[in-house]
MMTF fields as JSON, N, C-alpha, C and O atoms, coordinates in Angstrom:
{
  "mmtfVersion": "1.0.0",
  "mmtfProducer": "UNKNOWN",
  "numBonds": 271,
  "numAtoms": 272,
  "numGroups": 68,
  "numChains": 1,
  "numModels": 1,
  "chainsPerModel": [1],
  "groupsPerChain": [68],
  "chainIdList": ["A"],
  "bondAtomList": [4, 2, 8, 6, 12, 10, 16, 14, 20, 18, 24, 22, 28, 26, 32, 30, 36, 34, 40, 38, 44, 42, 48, 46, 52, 50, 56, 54, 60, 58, 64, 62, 68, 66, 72, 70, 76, 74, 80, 78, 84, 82, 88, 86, 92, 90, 96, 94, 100, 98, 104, 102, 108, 106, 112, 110, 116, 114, 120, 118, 124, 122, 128, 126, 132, 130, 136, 134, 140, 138, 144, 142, 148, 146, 152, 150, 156, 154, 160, 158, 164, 162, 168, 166, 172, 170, 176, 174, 180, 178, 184, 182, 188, 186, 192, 190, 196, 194, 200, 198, 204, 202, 208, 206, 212, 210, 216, 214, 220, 218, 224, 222, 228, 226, 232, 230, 236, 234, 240, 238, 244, 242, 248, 246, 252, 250, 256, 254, 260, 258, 264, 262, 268, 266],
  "bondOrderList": [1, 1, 1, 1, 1, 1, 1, 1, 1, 1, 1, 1, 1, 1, 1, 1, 1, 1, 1, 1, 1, 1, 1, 1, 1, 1, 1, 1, 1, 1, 1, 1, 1, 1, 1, 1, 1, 1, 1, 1, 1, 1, 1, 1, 1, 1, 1, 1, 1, 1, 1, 1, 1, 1, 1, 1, 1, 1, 1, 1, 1, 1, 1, 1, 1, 1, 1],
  "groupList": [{"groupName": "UNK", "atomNameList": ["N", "CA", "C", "O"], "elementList": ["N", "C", "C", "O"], "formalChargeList": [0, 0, 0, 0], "bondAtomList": [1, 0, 2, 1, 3, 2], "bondOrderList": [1, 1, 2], "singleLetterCode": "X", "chemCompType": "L-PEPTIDE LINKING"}],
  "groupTypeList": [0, 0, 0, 0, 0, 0, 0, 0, 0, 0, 0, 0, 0, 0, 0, 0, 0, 0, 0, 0, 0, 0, 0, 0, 0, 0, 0, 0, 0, 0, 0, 0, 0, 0, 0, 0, 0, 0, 0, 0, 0, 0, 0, 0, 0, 0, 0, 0, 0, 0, 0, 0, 0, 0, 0, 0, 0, 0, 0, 0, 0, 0, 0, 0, 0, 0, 0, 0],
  "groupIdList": [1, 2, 3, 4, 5, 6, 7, 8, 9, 10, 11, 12, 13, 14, 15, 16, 17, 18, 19, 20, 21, 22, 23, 24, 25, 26, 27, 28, 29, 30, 31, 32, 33, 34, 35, 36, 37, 38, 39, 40, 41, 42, 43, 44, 45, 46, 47, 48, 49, 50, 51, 52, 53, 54, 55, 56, 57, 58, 59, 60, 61, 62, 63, 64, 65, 66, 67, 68],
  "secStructList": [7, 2, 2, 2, 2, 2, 2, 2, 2, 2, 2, 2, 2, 2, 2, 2, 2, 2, 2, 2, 2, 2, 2, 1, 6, 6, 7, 7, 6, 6, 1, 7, 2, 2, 2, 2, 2, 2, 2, 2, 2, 2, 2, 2, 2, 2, 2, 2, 2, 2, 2, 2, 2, 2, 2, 2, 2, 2, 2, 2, 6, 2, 2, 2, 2, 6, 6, 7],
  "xCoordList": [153.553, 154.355, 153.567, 153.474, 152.973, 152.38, 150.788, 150.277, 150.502, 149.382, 149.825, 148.95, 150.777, 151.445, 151.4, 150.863, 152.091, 151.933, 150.693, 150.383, 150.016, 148.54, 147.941, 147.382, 148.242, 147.268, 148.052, 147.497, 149.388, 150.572, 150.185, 150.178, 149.906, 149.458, 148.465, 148.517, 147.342, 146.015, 145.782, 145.198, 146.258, 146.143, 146.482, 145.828, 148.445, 149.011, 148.344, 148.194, 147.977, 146.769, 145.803, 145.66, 145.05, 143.844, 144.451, 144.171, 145.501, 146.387, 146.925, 146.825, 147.473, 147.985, 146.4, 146.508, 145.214, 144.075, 143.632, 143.155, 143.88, 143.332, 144.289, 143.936, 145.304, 146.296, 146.236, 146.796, 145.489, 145.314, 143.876, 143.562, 142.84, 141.745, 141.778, 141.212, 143.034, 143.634, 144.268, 144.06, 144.771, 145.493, 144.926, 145.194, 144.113, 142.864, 143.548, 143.082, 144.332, 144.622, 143.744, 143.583, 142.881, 141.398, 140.158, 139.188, 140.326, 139.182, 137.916, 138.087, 136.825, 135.836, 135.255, 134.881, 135.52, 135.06, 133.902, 134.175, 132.804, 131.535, 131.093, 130.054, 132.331, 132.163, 132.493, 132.696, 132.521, 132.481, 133.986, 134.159, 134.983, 136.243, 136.31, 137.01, 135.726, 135.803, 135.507, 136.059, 134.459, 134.063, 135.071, 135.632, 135.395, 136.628, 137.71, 138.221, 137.899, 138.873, 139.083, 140.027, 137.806, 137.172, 137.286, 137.863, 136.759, 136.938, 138.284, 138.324, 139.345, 140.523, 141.272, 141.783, 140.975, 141.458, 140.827, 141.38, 139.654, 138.824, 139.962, 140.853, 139.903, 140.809, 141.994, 142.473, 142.693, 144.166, 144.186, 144.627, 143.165, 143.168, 142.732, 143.424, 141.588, 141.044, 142.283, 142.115, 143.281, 144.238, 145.388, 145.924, 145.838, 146.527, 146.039, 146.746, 144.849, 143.741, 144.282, 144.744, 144.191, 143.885, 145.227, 145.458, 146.027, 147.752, 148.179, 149.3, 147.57, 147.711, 147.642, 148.52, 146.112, 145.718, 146.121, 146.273, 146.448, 147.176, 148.266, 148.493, 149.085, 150.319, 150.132, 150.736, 149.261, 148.833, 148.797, 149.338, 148.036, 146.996, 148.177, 148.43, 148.862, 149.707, 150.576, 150.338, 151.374, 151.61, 151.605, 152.322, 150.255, 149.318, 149.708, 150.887, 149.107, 149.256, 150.608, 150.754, 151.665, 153.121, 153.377, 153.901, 153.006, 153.276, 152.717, 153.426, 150.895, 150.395, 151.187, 151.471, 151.507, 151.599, 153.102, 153.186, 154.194, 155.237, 155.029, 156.177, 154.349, 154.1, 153.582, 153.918, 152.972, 152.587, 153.336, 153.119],
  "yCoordList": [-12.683, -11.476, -10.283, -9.108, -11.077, -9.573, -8.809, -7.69, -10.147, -10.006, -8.982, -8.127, -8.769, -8.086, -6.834, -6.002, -6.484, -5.164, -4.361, -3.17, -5.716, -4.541, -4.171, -3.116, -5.429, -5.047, -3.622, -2.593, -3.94, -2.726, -1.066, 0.096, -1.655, -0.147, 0.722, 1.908, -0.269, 0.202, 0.764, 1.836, 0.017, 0.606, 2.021, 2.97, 1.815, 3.26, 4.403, 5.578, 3.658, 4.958, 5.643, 6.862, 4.841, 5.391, 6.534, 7.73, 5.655, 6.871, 8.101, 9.263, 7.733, 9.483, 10.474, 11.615, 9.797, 10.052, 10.966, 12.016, 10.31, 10.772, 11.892, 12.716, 11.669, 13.014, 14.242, 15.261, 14.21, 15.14, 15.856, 16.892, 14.936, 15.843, 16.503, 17.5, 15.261, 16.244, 17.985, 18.985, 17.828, 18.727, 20.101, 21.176, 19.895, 20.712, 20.562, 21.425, 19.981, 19.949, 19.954, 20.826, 18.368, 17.735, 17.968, 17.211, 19.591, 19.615, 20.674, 21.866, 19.949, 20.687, 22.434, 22.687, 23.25, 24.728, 24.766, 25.45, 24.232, 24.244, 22.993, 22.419, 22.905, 21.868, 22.504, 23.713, 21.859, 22.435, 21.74, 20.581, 22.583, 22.088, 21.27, 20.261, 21.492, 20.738, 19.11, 18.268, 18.884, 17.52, 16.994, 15.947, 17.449, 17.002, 16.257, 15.168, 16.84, 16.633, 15.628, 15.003, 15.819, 14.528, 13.666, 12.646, 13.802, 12.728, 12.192, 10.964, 12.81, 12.837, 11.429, 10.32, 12.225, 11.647, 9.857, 8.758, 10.271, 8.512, 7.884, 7.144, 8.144, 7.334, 7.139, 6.01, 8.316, 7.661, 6.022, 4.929, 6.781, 5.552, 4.695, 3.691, 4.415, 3.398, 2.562, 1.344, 3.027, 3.006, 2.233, 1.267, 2.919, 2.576, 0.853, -0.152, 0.941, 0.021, -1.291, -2.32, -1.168, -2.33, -2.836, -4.042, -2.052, -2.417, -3.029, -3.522, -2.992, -3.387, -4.8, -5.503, -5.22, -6.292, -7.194, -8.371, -6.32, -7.093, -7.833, -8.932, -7.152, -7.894, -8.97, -10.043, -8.594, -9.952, -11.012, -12.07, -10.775, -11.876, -12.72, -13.924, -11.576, -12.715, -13.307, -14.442, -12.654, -13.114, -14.95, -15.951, -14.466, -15.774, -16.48, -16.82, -16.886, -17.339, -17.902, -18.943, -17.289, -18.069, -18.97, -20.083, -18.435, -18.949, -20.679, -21.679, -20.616, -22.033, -22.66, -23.854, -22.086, -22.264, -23.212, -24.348, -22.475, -23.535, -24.339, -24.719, -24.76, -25.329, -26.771, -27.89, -26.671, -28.066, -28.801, -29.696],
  "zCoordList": [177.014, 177.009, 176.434, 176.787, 175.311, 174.702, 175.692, 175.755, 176.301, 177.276, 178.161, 178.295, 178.764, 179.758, 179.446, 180.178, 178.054, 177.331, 177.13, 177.133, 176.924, 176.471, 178.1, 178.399, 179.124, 180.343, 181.076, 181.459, 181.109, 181.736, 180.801, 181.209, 179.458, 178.704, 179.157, 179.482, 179.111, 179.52, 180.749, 180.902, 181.709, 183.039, 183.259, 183.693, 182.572, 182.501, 181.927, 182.263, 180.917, 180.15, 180.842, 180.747, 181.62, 182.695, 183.602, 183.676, 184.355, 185.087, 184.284, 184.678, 183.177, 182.361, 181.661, 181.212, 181.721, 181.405, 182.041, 181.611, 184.092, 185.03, 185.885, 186.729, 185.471, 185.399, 184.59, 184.995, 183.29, 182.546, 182.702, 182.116, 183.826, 184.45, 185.627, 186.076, 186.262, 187.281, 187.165, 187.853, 186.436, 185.95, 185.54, 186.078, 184.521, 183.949, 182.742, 181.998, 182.204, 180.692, 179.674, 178.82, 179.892, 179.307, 179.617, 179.667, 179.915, 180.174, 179.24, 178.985, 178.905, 178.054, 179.103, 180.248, 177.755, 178.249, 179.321, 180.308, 179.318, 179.827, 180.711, 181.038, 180.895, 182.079, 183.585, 183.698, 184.412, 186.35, 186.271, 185.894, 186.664, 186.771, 188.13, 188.039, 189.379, 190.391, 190.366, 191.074, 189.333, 189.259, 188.084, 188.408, 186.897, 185.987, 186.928, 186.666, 187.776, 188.459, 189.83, 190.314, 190.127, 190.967, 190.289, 190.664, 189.041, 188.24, 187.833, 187.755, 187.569, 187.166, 188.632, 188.475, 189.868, 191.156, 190.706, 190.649, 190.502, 190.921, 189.747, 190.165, 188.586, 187.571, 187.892, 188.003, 188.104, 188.815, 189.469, 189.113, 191.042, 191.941, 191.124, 191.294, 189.916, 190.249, 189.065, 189.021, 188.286, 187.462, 188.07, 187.526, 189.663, 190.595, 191.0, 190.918, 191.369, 192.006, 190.851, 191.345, 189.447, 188.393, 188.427, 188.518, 188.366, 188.25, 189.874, 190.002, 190.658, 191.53, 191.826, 192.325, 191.331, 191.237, 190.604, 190.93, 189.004, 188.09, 188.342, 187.835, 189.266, 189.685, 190.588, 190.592, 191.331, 192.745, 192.048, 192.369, 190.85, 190.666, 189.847, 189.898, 189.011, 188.123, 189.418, 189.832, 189.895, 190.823, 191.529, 191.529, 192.064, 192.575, 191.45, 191.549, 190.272, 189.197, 189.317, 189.958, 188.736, 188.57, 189.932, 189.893, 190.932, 192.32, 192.132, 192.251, 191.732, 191.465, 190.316, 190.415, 189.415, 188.568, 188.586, 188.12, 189.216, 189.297, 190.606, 190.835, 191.471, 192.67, 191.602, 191.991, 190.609, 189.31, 189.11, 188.292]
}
């Protein structure tokens, strides 16, 4: 259970991370706002991407798991 929490946190975190470069919230003075924000996009997805998996996989998992 508590496994769940920390993996469901983290992920979410990446995504509210990559929303706040999206955004221009987090972003350093002397930086190129176009790439912050490129950057911002890749984290979302790749945020989207982990939580995604995460679920398959547990998923898969309980599936073998009661088939025992």
């Amino acid at each position: 259970m508590i496994n769940d929490v920390i993996n469901y946190g983290i992920r979410i975190l990446i995504i509210l991370l990559g929303l706040l470069f999206v955004s221009g919230y987090f972003m350093p003075e002397d930086s190129d706002s176009t790439m912050m924000r490129v950057f911002g996009a890749i984290f979302v997805l790749f945020g989207f991407y982990r939580l995604a998996l995460y679920r398959a996989n547990k998923k898969r998992y309980n599936t073998r798991k009661d088939e025992n």
